[in-house]
Backbone bond lengths (Angstrom), bond angles and torsions (degrees), N, CA, C in turn:
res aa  C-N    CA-C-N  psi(-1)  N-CA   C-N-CA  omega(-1)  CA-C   N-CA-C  phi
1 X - - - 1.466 - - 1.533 110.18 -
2 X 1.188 105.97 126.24 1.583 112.49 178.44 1.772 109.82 -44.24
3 X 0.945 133.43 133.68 1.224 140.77 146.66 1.938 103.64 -47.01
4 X 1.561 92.68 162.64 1.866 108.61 -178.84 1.942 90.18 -77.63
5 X 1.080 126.35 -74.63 1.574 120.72 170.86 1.175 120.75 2.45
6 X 1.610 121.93 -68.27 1.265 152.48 -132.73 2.077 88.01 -92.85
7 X 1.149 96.04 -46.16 1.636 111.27 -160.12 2.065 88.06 -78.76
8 X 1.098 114.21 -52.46 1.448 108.97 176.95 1.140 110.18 -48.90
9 X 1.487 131.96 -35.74 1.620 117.83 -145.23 1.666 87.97 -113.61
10 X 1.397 120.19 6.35 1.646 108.44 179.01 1.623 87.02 -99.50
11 X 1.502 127.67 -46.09 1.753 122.33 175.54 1.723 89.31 -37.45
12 X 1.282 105.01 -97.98 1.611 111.94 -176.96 1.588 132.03 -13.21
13 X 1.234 127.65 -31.40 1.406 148.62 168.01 1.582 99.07 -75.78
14 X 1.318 131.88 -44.82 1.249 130.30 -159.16 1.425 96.29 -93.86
15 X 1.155 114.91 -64.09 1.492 99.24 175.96 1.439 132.23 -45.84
16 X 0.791 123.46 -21.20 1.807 134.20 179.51 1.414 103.27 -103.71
17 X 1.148 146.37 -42.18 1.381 142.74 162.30 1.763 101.81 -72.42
18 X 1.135 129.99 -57.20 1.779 114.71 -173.02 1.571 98.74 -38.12
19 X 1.540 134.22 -52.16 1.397 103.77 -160.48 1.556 133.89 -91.35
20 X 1.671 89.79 14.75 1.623 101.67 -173.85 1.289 98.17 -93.09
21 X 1.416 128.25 -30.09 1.542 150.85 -171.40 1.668 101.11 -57.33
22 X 0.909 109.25 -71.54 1.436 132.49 160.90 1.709 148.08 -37.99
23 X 1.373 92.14 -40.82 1.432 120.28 162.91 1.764 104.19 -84.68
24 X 1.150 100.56 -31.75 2.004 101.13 165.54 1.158 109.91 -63.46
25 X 1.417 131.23 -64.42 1.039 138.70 -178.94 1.451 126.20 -42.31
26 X 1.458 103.30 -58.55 1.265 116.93 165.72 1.562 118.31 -41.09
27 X 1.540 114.92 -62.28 1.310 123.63 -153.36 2.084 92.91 -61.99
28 X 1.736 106.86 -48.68 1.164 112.09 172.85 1.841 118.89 -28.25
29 X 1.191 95.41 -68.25 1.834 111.96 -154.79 1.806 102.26 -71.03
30 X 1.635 105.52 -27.81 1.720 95.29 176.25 1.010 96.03 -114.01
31 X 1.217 162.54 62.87 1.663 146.10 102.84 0.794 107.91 -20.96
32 X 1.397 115.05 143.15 1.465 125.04 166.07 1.621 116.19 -113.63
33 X 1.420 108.30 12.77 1.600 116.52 -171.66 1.734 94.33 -76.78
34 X 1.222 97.09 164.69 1.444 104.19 -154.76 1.406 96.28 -99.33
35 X 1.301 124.46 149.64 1.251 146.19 174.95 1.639 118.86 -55.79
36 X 1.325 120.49 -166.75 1.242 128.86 171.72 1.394 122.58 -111.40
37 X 1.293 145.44 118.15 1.382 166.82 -110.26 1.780 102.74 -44.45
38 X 1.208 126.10 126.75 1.801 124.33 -167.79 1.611 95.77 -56.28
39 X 1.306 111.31 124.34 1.574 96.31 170.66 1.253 101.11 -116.16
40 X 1.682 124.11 100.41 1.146 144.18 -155.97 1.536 100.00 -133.64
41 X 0.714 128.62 126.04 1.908 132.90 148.95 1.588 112.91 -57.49
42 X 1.285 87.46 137.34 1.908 107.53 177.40 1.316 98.19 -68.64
43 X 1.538 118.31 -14.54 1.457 93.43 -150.83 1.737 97.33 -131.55
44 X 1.839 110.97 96.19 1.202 119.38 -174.96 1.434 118.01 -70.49
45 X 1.619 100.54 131.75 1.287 146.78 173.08 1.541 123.68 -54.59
46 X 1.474 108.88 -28.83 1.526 131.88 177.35 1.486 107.41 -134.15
47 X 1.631 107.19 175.82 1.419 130.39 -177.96 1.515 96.25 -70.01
48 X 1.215 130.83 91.85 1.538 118.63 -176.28 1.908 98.32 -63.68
49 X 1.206 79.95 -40.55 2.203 87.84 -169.66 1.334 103.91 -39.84
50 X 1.256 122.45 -31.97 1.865 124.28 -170.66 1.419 104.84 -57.88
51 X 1.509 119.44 -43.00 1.186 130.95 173.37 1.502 132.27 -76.25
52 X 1.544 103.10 -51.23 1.683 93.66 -154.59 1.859 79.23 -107.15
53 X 1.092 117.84 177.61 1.628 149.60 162.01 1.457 116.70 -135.69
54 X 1.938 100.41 142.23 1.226 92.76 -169.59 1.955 98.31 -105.36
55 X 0.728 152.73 137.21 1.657 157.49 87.49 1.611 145.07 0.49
56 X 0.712 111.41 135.42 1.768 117.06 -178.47 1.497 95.11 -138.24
57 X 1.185 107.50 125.82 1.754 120.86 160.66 1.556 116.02 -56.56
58 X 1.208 118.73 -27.93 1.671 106.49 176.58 1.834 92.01 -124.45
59 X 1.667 122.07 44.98 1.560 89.62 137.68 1.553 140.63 -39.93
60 X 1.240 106.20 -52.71 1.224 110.99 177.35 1.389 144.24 -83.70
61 X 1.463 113.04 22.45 1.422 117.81 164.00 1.607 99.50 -67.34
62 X 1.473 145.36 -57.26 1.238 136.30 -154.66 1.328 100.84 -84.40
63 X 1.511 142.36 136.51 1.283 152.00 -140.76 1.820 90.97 -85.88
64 X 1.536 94.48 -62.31 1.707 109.93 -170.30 1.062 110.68 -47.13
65 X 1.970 114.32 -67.41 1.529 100.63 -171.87 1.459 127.54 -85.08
66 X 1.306 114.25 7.35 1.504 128.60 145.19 1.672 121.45 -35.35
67 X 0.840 106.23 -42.74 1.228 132.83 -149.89 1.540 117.27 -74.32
68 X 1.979 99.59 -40.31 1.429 123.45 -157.79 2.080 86.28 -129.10
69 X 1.116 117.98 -29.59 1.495 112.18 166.64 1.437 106.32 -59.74
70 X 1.654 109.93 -56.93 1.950 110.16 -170.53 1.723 99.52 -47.64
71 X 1.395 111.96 -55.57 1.086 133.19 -149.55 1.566 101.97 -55.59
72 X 1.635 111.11 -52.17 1.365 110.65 172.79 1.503 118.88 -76.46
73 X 1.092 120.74 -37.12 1.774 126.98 156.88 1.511 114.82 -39.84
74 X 1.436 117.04 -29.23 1.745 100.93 -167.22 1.554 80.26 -112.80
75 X 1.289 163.59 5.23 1.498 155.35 147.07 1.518 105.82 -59.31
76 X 1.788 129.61 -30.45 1.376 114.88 -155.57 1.404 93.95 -134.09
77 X 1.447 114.64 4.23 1.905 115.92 179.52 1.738 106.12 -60.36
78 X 1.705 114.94 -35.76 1.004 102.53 -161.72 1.612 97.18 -117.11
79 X 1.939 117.88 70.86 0.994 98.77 156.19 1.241 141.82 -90.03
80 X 1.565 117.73 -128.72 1.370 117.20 161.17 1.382 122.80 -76.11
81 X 1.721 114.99 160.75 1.167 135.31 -143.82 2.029 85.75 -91.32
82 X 1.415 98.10 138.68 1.599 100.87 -168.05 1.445 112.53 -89.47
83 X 1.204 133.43 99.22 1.016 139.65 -156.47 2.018 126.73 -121.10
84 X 1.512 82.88 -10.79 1.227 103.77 178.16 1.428 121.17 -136.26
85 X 1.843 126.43 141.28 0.924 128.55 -154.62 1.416 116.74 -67.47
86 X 1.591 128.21 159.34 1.462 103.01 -173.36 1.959 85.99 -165.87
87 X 1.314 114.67 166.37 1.334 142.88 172.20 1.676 123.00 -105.17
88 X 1.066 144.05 127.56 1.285 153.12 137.08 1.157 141.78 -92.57
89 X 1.160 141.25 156.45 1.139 138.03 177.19 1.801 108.12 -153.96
90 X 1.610 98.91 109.55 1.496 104.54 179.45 1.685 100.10 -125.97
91 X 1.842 90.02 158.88 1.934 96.05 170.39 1.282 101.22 -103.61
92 X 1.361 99.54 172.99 1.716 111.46 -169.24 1.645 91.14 -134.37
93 X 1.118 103.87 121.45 1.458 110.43 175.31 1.572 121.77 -78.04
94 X 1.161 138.16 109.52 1.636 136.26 -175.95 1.744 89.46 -29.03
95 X 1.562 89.20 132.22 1.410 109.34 154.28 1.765 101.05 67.08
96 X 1.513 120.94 42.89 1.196 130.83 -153.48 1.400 103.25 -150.24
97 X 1.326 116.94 -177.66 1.774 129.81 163.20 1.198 93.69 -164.43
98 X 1.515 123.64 138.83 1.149 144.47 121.03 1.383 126.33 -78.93
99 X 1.942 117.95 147.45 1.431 98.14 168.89 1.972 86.93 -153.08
100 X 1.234 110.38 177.97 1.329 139.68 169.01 1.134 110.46 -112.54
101 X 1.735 116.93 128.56 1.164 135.59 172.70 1.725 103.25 -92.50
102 X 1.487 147.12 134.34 1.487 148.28 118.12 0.975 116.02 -95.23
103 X 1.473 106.92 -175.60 1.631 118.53 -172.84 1.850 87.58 -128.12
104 X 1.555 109.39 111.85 1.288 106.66 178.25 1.485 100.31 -113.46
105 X 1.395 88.31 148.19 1.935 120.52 -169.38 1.079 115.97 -58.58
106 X 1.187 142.10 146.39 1.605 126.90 143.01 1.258 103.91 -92.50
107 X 1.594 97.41 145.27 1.523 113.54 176.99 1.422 100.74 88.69
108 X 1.679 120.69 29.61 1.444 142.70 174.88 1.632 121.94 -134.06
109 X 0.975 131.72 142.76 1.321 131.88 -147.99 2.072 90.70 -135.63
110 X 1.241 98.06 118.91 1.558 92.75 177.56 1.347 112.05 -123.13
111 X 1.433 125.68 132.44 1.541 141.72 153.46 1.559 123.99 -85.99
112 X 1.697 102.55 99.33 1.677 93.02 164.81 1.253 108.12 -95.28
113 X 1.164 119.42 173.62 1.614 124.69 175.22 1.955 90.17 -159.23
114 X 1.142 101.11 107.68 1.932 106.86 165.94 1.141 100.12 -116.55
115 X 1.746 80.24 157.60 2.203 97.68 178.33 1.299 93.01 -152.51
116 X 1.127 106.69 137.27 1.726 143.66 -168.62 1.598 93.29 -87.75
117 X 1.227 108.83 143.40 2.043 110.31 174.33 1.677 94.81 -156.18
118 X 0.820 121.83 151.95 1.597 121.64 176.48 1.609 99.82 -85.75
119 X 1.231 122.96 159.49 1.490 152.11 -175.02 1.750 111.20 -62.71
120 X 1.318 131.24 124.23 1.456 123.00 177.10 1.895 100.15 -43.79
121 X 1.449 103.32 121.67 1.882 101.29 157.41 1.454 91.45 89.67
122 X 1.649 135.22 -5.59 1.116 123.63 163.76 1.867 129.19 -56.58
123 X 0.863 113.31 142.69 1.321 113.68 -154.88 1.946 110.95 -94.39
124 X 1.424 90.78 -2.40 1.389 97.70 -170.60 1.954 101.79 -109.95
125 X 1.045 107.32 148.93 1.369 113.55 157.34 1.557 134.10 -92.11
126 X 1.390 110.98 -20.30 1.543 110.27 166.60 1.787 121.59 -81.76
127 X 1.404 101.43 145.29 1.711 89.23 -170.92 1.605 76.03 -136.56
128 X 1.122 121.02 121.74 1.535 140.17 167.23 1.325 127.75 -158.08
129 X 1.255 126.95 131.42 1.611 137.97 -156.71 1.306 97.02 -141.17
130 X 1.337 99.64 168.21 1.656 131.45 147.23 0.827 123.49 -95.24
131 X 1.764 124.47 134.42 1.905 111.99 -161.85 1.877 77.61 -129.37
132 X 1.216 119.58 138.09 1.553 134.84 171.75 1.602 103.82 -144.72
133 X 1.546 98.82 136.66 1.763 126.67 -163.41 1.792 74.43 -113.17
134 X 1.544 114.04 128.86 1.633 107.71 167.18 1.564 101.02 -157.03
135 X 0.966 127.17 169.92 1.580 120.80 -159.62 1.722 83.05 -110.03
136 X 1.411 111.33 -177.75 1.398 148.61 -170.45 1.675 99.64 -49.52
137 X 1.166 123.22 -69.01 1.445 112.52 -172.91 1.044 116.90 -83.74
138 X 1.237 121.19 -20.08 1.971 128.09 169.38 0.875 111.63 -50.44
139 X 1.882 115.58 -41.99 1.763 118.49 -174.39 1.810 106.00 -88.40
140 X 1.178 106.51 -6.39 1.555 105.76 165.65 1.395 118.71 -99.95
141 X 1.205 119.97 9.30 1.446 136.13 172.40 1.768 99.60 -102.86
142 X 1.512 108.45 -31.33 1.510 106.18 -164.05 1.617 95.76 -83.01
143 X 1.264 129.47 -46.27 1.718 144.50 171.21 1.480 95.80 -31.36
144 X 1.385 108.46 -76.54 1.703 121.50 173.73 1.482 125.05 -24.16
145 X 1.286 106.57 -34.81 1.703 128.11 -164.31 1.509 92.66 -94.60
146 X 1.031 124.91 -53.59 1.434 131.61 -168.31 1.224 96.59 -74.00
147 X 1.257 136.71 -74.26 2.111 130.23 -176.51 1.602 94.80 -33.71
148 X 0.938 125.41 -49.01 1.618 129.00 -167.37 1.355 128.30 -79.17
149 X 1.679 107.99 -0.94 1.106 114.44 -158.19 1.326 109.73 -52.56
150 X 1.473 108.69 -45.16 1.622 115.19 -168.03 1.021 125.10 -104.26
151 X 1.302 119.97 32.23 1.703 132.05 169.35 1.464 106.65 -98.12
152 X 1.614 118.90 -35.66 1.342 150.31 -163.92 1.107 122.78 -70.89
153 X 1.148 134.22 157.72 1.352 111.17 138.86 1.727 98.76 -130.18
154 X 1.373 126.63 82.74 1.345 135.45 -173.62 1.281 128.56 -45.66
155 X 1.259 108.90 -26.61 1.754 126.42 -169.44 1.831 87.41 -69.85
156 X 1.302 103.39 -50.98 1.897 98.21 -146.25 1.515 90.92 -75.48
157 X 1.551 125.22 -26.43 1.061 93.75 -150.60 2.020 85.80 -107.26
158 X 1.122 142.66 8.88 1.493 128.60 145.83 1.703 110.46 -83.09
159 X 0.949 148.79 8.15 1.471 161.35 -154.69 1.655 76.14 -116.40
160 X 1.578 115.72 -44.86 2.272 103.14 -152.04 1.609 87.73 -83.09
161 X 1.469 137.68 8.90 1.482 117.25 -156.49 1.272 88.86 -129.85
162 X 1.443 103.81 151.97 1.788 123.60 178.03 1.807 97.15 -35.20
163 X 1.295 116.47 -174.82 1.542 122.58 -164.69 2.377 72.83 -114.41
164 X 1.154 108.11 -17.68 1.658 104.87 -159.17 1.694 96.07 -88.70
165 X 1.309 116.91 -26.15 1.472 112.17 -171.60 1.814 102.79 -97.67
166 X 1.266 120.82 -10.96 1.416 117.14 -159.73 1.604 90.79 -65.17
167 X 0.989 148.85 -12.20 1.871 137.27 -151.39 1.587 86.82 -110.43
168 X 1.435 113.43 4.20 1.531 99.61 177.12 1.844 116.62 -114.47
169 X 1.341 106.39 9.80 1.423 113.93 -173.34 1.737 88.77 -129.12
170 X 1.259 132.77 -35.74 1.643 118.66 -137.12 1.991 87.62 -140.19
171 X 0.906 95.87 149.80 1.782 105.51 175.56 2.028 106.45 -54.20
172 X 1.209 104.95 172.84 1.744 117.61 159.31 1.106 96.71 -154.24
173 X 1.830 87.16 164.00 1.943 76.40 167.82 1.738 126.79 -111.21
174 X 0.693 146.88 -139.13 1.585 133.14 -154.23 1.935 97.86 -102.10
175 X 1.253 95.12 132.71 1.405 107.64 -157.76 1.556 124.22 22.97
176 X 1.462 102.76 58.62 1.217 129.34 175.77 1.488 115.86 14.47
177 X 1.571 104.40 61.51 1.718 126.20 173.04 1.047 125.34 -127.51
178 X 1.702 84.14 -36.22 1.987 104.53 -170.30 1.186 127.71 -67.80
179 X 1.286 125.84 40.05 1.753 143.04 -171.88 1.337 115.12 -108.04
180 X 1.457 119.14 86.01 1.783 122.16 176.06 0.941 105.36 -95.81
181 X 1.618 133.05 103.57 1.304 132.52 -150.39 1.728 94.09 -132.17
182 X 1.458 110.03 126.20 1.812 116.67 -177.27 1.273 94.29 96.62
183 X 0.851 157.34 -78.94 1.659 148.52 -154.10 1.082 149.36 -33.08
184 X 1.252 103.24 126.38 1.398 115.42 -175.82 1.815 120.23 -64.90
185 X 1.251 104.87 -52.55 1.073 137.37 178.25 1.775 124.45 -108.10
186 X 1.101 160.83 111.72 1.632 145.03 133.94 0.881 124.01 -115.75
187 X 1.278 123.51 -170.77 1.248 142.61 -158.59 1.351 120.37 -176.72
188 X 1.573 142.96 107.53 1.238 147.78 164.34 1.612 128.05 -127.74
189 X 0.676 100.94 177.53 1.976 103.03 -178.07 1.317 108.12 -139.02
190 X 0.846 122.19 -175.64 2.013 135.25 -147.41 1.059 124.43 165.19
191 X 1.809 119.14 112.76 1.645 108.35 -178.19 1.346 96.43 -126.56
192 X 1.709 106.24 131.55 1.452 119.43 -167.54 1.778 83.86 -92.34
193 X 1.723 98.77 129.99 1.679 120.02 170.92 1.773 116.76 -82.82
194 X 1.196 87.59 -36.70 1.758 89.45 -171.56 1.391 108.95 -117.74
195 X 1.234 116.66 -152.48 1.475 138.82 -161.33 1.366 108.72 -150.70
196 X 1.718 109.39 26.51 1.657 128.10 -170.07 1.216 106.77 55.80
197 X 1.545 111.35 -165.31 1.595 137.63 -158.75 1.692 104.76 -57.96
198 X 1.038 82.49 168.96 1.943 96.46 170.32 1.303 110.77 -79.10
199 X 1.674 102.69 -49.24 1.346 108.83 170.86 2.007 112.80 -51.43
200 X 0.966 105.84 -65.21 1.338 94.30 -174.79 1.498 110.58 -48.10
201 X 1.628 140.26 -61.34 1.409 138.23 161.41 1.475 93.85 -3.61
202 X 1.617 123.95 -72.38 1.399 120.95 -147.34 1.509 119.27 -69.78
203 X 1.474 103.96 -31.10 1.339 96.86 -159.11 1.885 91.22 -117.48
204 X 1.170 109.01 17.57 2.214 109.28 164.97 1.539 94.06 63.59
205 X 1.299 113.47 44.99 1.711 94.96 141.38 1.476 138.15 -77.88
206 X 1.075 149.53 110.24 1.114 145.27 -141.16 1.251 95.71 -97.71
207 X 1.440 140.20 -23.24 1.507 128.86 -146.14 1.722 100.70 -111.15
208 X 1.838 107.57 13.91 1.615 118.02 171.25 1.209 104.04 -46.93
209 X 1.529 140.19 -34.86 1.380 140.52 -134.80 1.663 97.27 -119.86
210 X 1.410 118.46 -16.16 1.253 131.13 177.77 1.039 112.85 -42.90
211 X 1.113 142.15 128.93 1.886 149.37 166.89 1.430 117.24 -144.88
212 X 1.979 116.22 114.53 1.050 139.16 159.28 1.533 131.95 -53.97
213 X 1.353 104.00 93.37 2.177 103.84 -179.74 1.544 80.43 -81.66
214 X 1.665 113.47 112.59 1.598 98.53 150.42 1.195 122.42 -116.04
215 X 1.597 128.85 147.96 1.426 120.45 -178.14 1.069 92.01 -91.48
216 X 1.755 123.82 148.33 1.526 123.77 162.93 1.820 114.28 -135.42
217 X 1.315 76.69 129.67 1.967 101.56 178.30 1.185 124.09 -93.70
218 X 1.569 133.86 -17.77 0.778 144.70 151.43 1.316 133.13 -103.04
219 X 2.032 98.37 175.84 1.743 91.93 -153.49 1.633 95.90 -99.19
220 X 1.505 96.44 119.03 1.982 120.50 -175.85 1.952 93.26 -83.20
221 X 1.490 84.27 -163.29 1.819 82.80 -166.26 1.933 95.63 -86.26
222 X 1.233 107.53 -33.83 1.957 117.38 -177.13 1.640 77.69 -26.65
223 X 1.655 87.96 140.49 1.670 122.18 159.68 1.703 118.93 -58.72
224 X 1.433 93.09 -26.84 1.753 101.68 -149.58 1.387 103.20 -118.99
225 X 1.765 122.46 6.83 0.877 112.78 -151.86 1.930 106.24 -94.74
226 X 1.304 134.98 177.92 1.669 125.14 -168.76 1.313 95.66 -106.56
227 X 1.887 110.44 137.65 1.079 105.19 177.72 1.557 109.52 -66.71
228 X 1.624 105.48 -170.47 1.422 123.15 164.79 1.731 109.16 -79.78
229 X 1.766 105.10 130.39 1.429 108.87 -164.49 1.465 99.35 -101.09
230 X 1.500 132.04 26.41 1.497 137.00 153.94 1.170 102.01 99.98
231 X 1.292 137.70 15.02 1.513 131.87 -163.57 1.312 110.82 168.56
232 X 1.946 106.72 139.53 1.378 125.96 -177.96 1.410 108.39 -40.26
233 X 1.677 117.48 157.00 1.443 126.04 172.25 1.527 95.57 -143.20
234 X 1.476 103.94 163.45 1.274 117.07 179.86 1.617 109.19 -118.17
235 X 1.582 134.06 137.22 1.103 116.17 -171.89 1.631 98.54 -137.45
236 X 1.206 110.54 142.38 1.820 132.58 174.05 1.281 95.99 -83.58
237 X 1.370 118.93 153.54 1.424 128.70 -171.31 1.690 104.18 -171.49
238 X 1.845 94.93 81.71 1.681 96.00 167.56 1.503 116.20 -75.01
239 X 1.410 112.27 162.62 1.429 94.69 172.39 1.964 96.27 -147.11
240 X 1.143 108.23 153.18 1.615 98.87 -162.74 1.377 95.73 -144.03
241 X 1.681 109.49 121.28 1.674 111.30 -164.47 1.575 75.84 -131.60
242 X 2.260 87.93 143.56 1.383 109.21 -167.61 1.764 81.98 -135.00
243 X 1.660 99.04 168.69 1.171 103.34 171.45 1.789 110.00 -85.55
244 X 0.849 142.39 -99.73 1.663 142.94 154.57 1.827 98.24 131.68
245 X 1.124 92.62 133.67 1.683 108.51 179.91 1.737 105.42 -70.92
246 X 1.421 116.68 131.96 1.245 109.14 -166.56 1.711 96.88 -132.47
247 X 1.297 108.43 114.98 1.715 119.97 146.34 1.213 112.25 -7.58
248 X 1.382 134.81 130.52 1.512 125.99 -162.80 1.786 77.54 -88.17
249 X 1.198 129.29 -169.05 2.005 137.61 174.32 1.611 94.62 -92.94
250 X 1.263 118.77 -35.85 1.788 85.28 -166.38 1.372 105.97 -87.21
251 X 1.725 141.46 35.09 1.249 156.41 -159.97 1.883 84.30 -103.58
252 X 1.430 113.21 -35.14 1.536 115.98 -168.03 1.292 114.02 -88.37
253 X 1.334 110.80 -16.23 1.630 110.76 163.99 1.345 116.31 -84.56
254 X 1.316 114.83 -34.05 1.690 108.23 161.75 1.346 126.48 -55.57
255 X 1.127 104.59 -54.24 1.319 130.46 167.09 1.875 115.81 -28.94
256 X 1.548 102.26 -53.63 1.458 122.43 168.96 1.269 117.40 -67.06
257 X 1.690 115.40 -57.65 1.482 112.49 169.32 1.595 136.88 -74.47
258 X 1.170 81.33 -13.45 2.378 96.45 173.51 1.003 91.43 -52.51
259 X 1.027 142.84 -96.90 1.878 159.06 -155.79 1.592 88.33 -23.75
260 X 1.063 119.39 -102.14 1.590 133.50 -144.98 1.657 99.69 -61.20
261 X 1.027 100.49 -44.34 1.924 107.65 179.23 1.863 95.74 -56.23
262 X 1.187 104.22 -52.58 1.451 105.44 -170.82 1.646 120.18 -60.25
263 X 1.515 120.31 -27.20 0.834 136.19 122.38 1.468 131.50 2.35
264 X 1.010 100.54 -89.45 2.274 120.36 179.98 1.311 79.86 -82.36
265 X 0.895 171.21 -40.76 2.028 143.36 -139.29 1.447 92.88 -112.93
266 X 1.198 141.83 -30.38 1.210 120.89 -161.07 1.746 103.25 -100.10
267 X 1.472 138.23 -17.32 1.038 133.08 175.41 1.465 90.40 -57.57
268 X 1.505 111.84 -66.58 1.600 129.96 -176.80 1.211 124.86 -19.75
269 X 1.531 116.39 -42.95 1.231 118.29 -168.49 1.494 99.29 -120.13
270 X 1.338 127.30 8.18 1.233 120.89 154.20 1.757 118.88 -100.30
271 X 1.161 113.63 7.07 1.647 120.03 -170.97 1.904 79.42 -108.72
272 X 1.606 141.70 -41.37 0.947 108.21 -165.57 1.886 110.85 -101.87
273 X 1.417 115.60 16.79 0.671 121.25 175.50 1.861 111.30 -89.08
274 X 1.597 96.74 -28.90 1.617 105.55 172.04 1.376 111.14 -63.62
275 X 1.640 107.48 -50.15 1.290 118.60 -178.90 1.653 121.74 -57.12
276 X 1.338 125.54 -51.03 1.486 123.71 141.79 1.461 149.07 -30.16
277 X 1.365 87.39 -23.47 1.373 111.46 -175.48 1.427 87.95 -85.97
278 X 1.057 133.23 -69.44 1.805 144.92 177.22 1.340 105.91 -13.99
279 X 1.537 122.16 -68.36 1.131 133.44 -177.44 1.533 126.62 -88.94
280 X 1.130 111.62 42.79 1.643 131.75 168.76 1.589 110.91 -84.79
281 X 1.128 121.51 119.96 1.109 113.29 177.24 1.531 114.79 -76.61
282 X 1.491 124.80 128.64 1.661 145.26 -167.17 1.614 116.59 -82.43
283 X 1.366 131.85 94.08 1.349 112.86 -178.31 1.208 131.59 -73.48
284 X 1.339 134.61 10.04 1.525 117.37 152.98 2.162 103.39 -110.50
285 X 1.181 74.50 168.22 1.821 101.35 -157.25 1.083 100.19 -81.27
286 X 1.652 110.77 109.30 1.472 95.63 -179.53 1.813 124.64 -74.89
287 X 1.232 115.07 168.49 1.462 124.34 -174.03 1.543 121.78 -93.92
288 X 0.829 100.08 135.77 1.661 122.89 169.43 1.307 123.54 -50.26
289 X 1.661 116.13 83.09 1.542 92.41 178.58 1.833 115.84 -75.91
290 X 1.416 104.78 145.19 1.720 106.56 -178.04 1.337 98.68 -80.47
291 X 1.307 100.85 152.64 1.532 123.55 166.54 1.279 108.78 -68.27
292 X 0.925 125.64 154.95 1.609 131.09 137.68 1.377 113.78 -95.16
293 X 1.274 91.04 132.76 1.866 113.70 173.55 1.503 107.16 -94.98
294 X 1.288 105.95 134.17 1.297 87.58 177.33 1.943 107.69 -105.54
295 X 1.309 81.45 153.40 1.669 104.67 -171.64 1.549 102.42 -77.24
296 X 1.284 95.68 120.98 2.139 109.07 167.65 1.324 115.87 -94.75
């Protein structure tokens, strides 16, 4: 039977090692650094259409085909959950954005990898974009920005506002990282944690899980973003969905309270483990030191 000692110093070991264990783990499983090259086939295996939808940022300047684009856009926005790997290929019109809407998983691990190519008979040789991952209202904040482009002048007036209020007038993109801005080429990954808000749970929004790949050709309000290089491009768009082992959520409240708890408990149980120790009874007898007397 374990001794009380023995039982203190395994609490004590665990507490100070559980949150380094953990914080490894963690840092591991949500990276968002990008993977190694999509190894996807051009040539899809499934109905990709069930899943993804394609988009244009100015459907809606023309009244008519507004009308029958929304119409087919809000029938296929909320399909199936994307679960399997797949290929695209969309154009980007100068001075334009295209993007793809899915519904990505939690407890799913995704690889895009896009590449920019100029247009058959295009006259230009540079093919470079902006690629932005942004959820459902970001890309209806980004639509907004674009109809408006030229009434505006957007740059000066998100440049005049705190860096803390800008996400409340102007789009971002999804946990404000997802910005490949100039490129020829990228590549990133993304693991969706939840199943969105509470609010959404409550009130059945379906489009919580919604996420915008947009290519962009034109110049948005971003500081950093590449202009338009005068002419259509064509862009590849692998995408590579894994399953990935996921941290259950209440791993992050431990995670939060280990530290400081660990803190107060371990003086605690090392002051009464000293103190116990004190009162052990000793089997040999201790000795008598003699005085000295002193001699007169």
């Amino acid at each position: 039977m374990r001794t009380r000692k023995e039982i203190f110093a395994i609490i004590s070991n665990l507490l100070i090692i559980l949150p380094i264990v953990m914080i490894s783990a963690n840092l591991s499983i949500k990276s968002v650094d990008a993977a190694n090259n999509c190894e996807v086939s051009t040539d899809n295996s499934w109905d990709v259409e069930s899943a993804v939808t394609l988009h244009n940022v100015d459907s809606g300047r023309d009244w008519m085909p507004s009308i029958f684009d929304n119409a087919y856009a809000d029938s296929r926005q909320y399909g199936i959950d994307l679960k399997e790997d797949f290929s695209y290929e969309v154009v980007i019109e100068d001075g334009g954005a295209t993007a793809i809407s899915m519904k990505l998983v939690p407890g799913y691990r995704y690889n895009f990898c896009i590449t920019f190519s100029p247009t058959i008979g295009s006259n230009s040789t540079i093919a470079k974009g902006d690629v932005y991952l942004m959820t459902k209202s970001n890309w209806d904040s980004y639509k907004t920005e674009y109809e408006n482009r030229e009434w505006d002048d957007m740059k000066e007036i998100i440049d005049r506002l705190p860096v803390e209020w800008r996400d409340m007038v102007t789009w971002i993109p999804f946990r404000d990282v997802h910005a490949y801005e100039g490129k020829k080429y990228t590549q990133f990954s993304v693991g969706i944690d939840s199943t969105g808000s509470s609010w959404a749970s409550i009130f059945g929004d379906d489009s919580a899980n919604e996420y915008y790949l947009v290519l962009d050709a034109w110049d948005n309000s971003r500081p950093n973003d590449f202009s338009p290089i005068g002419d259509d491009m064509n862009a590849e768009i692998l995408v590579e969905a894994e399953e990935r082992i996921a941290i259950p959520a209440f791993t992050a409240y431990i995670l939060i309270g280990a530290l400081p708890i660990s803190c107060i408990v371990i003086p605690i149980l090392l002051h009464i483990a000293y103190k116990n120790g004190a009162k052990e009874e000793r089997d040999s007898i201790p000795e008598k030191i003699p005085f000295l007397e002193e001699v007169v």
